[in-house]
Structure formats: C-alpha cells, structure tokens
Backbone as CSV, one residue per row, in Angstrom:
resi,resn,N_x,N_y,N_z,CA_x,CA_y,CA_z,C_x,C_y,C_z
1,UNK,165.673,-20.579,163.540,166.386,-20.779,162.298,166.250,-22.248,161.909
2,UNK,166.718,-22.526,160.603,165.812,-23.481,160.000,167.122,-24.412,159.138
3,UNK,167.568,-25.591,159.046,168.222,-26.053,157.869,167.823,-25.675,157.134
4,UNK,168.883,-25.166,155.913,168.985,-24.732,154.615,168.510,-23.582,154.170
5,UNK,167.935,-22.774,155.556,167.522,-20.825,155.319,169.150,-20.271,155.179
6,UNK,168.664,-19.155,154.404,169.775,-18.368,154.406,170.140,-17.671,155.578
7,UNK,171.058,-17.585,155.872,171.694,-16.210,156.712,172.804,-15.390,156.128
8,UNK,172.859,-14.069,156.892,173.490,-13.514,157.125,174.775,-14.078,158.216
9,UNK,176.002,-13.640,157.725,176.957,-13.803,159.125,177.255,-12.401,158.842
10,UNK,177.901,-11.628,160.172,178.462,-10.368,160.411,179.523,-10.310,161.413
11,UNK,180.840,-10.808,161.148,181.630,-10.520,162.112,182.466,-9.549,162.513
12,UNK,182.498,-9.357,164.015,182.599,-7.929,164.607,184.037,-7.538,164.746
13,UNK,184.831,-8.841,164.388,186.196,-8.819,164.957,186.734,-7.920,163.714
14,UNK,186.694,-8.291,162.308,187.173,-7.694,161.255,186.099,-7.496,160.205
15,UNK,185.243,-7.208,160.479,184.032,-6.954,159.205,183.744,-7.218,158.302
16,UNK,183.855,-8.560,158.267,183.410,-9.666,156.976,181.924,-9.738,156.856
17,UNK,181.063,-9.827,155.772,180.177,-9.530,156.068,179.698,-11.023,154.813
18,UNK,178.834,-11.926,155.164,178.583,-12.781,153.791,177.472,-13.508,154.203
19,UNK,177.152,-14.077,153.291,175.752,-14.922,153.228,176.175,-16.271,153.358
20,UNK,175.344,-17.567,153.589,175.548,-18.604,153.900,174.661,-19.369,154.328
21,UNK,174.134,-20.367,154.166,173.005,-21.764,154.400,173.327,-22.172,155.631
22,UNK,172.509,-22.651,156.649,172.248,-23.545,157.645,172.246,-24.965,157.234
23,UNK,173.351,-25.465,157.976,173.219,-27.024,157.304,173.112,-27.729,159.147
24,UNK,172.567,-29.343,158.782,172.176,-29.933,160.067,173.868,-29.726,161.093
25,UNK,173.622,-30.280,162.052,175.090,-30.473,162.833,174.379,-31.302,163.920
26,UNK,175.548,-31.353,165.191,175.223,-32.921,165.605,174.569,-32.135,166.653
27,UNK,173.227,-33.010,167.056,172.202,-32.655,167.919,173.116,-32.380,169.415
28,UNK,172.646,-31.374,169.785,173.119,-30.804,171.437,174.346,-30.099,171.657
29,UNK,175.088,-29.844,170.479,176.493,-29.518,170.620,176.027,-27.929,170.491
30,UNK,175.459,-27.099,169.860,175.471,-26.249,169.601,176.463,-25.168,169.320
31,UNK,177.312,-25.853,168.102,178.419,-25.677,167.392,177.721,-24.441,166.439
32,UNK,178.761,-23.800,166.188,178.717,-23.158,164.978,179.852,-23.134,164.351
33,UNK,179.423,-23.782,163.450,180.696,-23.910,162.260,180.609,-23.169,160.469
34,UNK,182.086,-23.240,160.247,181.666,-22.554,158.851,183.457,-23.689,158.053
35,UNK,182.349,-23.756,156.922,183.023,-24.452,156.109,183.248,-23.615,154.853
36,UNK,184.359,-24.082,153.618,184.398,-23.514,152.370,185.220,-22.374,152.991
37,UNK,184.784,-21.138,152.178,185.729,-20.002,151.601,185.079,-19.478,152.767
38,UNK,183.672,-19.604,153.782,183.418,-18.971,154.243,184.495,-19.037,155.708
39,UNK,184.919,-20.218,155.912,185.454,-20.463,156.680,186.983,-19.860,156.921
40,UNK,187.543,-19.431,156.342,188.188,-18.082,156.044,187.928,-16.935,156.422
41,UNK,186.723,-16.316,156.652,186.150,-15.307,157.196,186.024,-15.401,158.547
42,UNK,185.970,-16.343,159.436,185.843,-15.889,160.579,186.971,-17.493,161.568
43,UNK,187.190,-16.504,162.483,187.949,-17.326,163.109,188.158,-17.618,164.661
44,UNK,188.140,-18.984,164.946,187.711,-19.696,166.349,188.305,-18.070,167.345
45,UNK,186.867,-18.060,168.114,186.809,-16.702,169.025,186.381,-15.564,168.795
46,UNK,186.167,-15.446,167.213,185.403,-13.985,166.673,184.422,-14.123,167.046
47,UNK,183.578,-12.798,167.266,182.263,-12.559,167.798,181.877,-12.391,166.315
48,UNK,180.534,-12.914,166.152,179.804,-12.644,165.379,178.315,-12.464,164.945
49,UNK,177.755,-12.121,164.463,176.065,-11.606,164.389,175.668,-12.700,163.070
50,UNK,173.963,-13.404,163.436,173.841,-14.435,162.672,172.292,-13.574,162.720
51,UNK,172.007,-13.097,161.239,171.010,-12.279,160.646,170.216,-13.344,159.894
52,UNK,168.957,-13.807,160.095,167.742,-14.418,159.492,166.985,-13.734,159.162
53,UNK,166.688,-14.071,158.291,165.321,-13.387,158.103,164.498,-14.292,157.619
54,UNK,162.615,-13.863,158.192,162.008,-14.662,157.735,160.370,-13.829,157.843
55,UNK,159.236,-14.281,157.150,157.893,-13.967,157.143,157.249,-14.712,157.605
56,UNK,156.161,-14.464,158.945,155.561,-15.570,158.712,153.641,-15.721,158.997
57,UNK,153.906,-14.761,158.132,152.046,-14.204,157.914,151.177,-15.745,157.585
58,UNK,152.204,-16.695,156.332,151.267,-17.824,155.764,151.585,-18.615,157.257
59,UNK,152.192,-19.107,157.821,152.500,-19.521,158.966,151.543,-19.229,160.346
60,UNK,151.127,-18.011,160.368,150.011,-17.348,161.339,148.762,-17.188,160.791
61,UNK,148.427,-17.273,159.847,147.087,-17.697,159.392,146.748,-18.777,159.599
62,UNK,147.701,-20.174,159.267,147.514,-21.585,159.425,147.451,-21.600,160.846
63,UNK,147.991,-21.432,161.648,148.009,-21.207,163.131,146.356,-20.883,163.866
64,UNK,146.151,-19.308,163.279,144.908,-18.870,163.472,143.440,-19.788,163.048
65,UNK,143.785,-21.051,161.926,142.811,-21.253,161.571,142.363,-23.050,162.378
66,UNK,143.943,-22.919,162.913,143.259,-24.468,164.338,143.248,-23.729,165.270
67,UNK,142.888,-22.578,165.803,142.407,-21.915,166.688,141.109,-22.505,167.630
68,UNK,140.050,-22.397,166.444,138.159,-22.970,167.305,138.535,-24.749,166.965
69,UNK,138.646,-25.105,166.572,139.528,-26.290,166.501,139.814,-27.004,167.491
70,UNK,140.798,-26.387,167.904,141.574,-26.354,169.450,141.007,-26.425,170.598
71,UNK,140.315,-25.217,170.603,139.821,-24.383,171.306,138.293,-25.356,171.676
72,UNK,137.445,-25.985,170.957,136.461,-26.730,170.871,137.617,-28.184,171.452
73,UNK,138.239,-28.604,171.100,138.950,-29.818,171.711,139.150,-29.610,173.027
74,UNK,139.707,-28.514,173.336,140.259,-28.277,174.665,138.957,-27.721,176.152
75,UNK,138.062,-27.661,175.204,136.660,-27.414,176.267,136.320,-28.314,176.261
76,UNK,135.757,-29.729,174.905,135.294,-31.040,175.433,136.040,-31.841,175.835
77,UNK,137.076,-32.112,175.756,137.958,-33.243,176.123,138.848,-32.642,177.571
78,UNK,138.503,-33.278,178.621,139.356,-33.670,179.908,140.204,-34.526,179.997
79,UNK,141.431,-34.280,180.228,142.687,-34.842,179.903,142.803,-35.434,181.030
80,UNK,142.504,-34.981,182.035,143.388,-35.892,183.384,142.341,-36.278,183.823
81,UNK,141.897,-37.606,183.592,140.569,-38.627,183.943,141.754,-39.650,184.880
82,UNK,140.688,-40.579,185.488,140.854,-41.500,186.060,141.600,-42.418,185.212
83,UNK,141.482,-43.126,184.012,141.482,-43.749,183.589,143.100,-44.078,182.582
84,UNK,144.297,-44.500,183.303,145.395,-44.373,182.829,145.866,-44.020,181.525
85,UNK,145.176,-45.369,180.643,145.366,-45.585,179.406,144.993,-44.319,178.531
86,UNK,143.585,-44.008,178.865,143.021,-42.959,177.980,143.682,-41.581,178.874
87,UNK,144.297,-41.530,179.618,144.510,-39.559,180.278,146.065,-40.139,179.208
88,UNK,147.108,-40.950,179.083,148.296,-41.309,178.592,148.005,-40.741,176.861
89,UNK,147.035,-41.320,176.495,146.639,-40.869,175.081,146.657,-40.061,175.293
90,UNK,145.540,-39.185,175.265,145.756,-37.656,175.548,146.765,-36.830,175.450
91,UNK,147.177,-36.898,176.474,148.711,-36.360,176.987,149.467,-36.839,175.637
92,UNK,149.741,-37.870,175.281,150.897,-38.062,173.810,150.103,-37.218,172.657
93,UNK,148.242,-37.305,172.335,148.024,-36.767,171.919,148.579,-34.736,171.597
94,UNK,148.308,-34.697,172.752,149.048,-33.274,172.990,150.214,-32.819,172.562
95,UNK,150.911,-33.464,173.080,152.465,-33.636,172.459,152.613,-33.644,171.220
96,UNK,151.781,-34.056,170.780,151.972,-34.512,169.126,151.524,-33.175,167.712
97,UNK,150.453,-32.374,168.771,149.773,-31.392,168.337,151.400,-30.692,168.842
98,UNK,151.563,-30.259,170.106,152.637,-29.319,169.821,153.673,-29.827,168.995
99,UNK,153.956,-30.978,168.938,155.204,-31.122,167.857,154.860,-30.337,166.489
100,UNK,154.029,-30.774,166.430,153.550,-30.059,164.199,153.354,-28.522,164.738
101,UNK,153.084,-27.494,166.069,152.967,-26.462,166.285,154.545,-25.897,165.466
102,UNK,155.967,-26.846,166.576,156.764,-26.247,166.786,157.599,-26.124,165.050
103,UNK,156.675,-27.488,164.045,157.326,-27.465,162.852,156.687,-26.114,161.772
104,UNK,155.984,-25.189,162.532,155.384,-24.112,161.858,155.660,-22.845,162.157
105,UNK,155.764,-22.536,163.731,156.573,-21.497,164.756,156.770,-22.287,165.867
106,UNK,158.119,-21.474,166.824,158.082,-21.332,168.293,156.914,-21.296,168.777
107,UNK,155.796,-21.284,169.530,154.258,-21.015,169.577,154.570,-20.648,171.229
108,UNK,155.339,-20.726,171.583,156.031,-20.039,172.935,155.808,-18.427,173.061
109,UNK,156.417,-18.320,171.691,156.482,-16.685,171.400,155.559,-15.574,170.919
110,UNK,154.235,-16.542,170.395,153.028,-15.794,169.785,151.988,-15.977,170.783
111,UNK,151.639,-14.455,170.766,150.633,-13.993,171.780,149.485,-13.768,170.261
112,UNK,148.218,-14.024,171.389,147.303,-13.058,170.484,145.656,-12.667,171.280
C-alpha cells in the first residue's frame, strides 16, 4: 500500500464500511490511525479489514523489460572481486537497483 491510494476500511466489530486515503505516519510505529468523520467509525480495539486495490500489468511490463538488461549485467559483472573499493560499488550499486525495484513492486513476491 501506497501514500495517498485509496482504501477500503471494513470493520468487523460493527459494520462500518467506508473509503479513505493513506496518508504518511511516523516511520516504524506501524500505527493505524483514522482521522475526520472517519474516525468515528472505528474504535481503539476494533478489528478491522484494510481493502486495496491495485493493477499492476504497466508495472510488470516495465519490470519485464530490465529483465536482459539485468540479466546481461549480472553474467558480466562479478561483484565480489578482490578489490574493496570496486566489489563496495557494486554492492551499493545493487542496492540502488533494488531500491527503484521496490518503488515499482515488492519484487520479493513476483515469480516468473
């Protein structure tokens, strides 16, 4: 889930059922909060269901298409050389590729 996608909330305690935006909150707390009128609807201890929805066909095409890309990087280039400086690049290099992965999908979760 994404700042500022819509969701669904569904709570089980009394069956409120409403829509509502993802807004940031403070990194690591993994709060869920509800503000406004929505905040009225559910209350500290209700169980509740948090419904997303999303597509992500344009997302897996872009994916699919740094595939030979990749795939050609990751056959010529040997990462763990002798050579501190350059295996350190690398390695941040890497990192850096999965960071822009994780700003497109989880890439944890796609098989293919």
């Amino acid at each position: 889930m994404r700042v500022g996608q819509k969701v669904e909330i569904l709570n089980v305690n009394n069956g409120e059922r409403f829509s509502t935006y993802i807004i940031l909150g403070e990194r690591g707390k993994r709060d869920i909060c509800l503000t406004g009128a929505a905040a009225r609807k559910v209350h500290p201890g209700d169980k509740i269901i948090i419904v997303a929805y999303a597509t992500y066909d344009e997302k897996l095409e872009a994916l699919l298409k740094l595939k030979s890309p990749l795939d050609k990087f990751f056959d010529d280039v040997f990462v763990n050389v002798d050579d501190k400086a350059l295996k350190n690049n690398r390695k941040n290099l890497i990192g850096k590729i999965y960071q822009e992965f994780k700003t497109i999908a989880d890439i944890k979760e796609i098989t293919i």
